[in-house]
PAKE-809003 format. One line per 2 residues: their letters; for each residue x, y, z of N, C-alpha, C, O. Coordinates in pm, 1 decimal. Each point is the difference from the previous one (the first is absolute). Last residue first. Layout:
% PAKE-809003
a> X/Y/Z/X/Y/Z/X/Y/Z/X/Y/Z | ... $
This chain:
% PAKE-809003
xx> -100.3/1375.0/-439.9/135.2/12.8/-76.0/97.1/2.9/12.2/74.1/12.3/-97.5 | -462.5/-185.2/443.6/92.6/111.8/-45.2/87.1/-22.2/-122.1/92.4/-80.9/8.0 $
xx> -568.7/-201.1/90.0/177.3/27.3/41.6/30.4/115.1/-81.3/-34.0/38.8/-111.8 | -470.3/-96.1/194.0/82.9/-35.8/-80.1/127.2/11.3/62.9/10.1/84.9/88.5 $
xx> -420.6/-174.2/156.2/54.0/88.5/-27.1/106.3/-72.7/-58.4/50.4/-105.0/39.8 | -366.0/-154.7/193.3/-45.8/51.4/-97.4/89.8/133.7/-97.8/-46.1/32.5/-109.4 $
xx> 79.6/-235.4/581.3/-54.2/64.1/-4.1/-63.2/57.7/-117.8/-69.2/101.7/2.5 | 362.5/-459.1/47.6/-138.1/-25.8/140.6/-93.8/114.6/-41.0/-120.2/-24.5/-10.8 $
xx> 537.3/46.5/-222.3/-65.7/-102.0/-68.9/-140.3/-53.9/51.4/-92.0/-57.0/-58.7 | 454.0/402.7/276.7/-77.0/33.1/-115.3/-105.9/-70.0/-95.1/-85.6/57.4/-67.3 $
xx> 345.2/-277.2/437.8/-113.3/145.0/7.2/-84.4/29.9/-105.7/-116.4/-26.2/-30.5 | 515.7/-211.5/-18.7/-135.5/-124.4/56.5/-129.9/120.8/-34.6/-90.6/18.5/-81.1 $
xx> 534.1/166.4/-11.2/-111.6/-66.5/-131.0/-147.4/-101.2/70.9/-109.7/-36.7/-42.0 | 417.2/238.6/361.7/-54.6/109.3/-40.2/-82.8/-14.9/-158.6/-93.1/65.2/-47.4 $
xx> 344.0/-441.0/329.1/-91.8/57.6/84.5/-62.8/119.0/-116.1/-112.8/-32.4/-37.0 | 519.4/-79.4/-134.6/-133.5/-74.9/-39.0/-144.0/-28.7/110.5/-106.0/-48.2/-39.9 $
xx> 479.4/378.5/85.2/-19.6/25.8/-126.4/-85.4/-155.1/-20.1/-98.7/18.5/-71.3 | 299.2/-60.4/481.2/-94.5/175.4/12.5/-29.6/-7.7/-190.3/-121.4/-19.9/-3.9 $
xx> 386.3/-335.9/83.1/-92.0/-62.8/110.0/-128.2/159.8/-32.7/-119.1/0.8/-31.1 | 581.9/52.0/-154.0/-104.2/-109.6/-59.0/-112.7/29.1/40.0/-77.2/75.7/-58.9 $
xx> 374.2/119.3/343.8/-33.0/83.9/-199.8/-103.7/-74.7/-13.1/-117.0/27.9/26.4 | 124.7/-155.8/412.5/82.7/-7.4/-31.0/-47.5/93.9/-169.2/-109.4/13.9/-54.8 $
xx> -102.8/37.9/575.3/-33.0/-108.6/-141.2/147.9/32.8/-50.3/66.1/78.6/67.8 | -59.9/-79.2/418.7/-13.6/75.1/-29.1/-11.5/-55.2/-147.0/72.4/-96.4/-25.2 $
xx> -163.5/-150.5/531.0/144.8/31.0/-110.3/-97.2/133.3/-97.8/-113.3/32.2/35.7 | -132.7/-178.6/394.3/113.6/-78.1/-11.3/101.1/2.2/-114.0/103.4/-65.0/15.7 $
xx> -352.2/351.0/385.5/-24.1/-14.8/-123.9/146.5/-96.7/-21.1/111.9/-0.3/51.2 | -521.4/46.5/335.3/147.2/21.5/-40.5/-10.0/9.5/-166.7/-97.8/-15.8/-73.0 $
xx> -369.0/37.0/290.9/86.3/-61.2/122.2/163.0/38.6/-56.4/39.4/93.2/70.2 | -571.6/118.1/-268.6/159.7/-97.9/-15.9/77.8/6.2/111.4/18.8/107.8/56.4 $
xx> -470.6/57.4/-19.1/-13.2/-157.0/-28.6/166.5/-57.2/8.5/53.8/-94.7/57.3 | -198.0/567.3/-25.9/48.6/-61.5/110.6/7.6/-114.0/14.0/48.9/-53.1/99.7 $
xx> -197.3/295.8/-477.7/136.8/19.9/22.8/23.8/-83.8/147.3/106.2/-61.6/9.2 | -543.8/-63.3/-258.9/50.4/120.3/88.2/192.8/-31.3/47.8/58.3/-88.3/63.0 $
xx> -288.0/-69.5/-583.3/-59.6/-45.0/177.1/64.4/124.6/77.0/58.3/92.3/-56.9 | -225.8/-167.9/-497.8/85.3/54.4/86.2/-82.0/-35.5/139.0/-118.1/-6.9/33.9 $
xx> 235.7/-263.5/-568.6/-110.5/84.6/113.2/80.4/84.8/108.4/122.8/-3.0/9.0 | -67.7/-383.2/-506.7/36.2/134.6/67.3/-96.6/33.4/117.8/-118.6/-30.5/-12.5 $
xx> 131.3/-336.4/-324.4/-84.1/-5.8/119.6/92.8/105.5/132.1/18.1/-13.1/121.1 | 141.6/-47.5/-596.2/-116.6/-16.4/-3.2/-124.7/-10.8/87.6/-119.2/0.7/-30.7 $
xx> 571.3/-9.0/15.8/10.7/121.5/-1.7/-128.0/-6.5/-36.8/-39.6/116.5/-5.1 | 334.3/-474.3/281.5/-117.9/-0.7/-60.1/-60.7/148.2/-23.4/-52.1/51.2/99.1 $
xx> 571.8/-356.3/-60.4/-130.1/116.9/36.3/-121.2/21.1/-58.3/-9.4/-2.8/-122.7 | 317.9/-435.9/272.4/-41.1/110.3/-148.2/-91.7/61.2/106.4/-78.7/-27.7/90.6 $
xx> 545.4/-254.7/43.1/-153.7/-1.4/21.6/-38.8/148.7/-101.3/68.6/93.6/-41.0 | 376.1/-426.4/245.8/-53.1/10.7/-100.6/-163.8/56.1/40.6/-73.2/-61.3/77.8 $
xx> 336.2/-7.1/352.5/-54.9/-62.2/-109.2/-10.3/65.5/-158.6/-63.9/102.9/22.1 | 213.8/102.2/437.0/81.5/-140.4/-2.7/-59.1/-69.6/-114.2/78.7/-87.9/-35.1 $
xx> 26.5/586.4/48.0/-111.0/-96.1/28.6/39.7/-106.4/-15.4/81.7/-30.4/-86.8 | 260.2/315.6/223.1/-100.5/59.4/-13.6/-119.1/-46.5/9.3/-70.7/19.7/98.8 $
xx> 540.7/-133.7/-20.0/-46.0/82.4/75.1/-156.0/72.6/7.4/-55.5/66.5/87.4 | 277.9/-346.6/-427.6/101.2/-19.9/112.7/-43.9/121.5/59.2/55.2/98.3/-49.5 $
xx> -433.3/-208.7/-321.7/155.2/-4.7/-9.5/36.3/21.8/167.9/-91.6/22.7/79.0 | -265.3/-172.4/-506.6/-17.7/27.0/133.1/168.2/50.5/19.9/87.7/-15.8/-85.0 $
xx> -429.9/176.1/-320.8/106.0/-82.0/37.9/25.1/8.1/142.2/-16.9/103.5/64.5 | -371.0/-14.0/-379.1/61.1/96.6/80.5/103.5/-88.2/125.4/-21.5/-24.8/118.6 $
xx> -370.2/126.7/-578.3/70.4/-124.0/47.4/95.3/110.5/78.3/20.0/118.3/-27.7 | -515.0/13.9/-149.2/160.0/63.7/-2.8/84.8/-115.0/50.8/-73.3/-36.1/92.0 $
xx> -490.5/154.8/-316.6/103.2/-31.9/70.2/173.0/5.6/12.5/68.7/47.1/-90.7 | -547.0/-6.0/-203.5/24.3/93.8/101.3/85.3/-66.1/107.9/-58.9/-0.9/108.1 $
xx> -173.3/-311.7/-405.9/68.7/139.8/-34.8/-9.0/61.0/113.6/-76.5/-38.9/88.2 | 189.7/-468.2/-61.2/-83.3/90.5/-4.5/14.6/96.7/-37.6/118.8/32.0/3.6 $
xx> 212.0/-354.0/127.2/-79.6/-36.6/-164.2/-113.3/105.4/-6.0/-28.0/23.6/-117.6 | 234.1/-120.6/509.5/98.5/131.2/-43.6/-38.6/-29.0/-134.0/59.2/70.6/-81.5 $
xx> -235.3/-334.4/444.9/-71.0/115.4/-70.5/46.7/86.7/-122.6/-62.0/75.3/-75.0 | 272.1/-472.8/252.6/-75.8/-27.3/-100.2/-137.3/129.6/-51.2/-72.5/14.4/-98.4 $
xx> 391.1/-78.0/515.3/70.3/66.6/-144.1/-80.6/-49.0/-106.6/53.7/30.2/-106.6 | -165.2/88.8/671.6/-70.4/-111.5/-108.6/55.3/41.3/-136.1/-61.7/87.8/-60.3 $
xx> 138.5/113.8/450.6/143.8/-76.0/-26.7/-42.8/-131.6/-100.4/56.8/-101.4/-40.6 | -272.6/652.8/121.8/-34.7/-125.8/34.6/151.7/-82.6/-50.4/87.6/48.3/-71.8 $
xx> -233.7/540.5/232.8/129.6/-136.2/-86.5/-119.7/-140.3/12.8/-95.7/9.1/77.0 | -79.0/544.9/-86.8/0.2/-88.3/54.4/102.2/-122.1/-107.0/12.2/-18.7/-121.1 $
xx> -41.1/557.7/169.8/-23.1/-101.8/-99.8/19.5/-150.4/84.7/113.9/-17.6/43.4 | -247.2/569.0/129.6/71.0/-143.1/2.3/-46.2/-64.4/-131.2/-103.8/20.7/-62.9 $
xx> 70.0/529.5/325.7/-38.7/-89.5/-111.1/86.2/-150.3/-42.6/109.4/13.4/-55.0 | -213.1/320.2/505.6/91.2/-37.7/-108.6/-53.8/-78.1/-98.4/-70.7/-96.1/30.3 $
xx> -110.6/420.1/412.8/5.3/-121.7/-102.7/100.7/25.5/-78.9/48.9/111.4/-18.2 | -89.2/261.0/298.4/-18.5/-95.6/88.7/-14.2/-167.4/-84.5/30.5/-98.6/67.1 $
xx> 213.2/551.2/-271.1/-166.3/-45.3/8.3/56.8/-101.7/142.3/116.4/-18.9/35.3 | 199.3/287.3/-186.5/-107.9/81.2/24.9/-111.2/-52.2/41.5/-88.6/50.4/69.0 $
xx> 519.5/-286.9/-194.0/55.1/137.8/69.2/-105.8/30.8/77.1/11.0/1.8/122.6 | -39.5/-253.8/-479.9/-32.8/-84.1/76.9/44.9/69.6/129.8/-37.6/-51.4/105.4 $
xx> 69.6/346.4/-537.0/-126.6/-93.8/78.7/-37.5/-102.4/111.5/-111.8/-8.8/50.7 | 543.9/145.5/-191.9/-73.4/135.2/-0.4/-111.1/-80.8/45.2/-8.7/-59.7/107.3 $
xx> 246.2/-276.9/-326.8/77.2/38.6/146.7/-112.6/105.4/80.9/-62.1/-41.0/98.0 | -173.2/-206.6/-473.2/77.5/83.4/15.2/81.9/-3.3/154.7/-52.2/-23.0/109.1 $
xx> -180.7/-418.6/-282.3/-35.0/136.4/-26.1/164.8/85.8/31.6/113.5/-44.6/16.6 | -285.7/-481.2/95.8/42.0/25.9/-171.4/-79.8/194.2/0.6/-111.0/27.3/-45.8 $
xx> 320.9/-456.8/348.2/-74.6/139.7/44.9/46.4/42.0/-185.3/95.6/1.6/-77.6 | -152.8/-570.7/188.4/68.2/164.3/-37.7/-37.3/128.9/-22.4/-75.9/29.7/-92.3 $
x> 36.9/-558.5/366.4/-61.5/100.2/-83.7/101.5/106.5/-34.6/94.4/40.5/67.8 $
């Protein structure tokens, strides 16, 4: 999954807000989604985020963290979003 909020916030609250991964790539045809490359240290699989089945669990759920999104990876996570949530993209 991906802690998808503020540094500040996840600081304050006891939850975090997550985007859940599946390694099922035939979702990545869906709207609201993000493809999210596996790589040498990070995720061992290819797998899409699902910005459409956003939610928040208790900060104490996440165990480690395993790599950090890449330009890409953060700027089409943020069209998934926007696209889950009905909100136009930024100009």
């Amino acid at each position: 999954m991906v802690v998808w909020q503020s540094d500040t916030l996840t600081s304050v609250l006891e939850s975090v807000l997550v985007v859940p991964l599946t390694t099922n790539l035939g979702r990545a045809r869906l709207a609201g989604t993000a493809l999210l490359a596996a790589s040498e240290g990070g995720l061992q699989e290819d797998s899409v985020a699902l910005a459409f089945q956003i939610r928040a669990i208790p900060k104490r759920a996440l165990l480690s963290r395993v790599r950090g999104l890449t330009e890409t990876e953060m700027a089409e996570l943020e069209l998934a979003t926007d696209e889950a949530l009905g909100r136009e993209p930024a100009s």
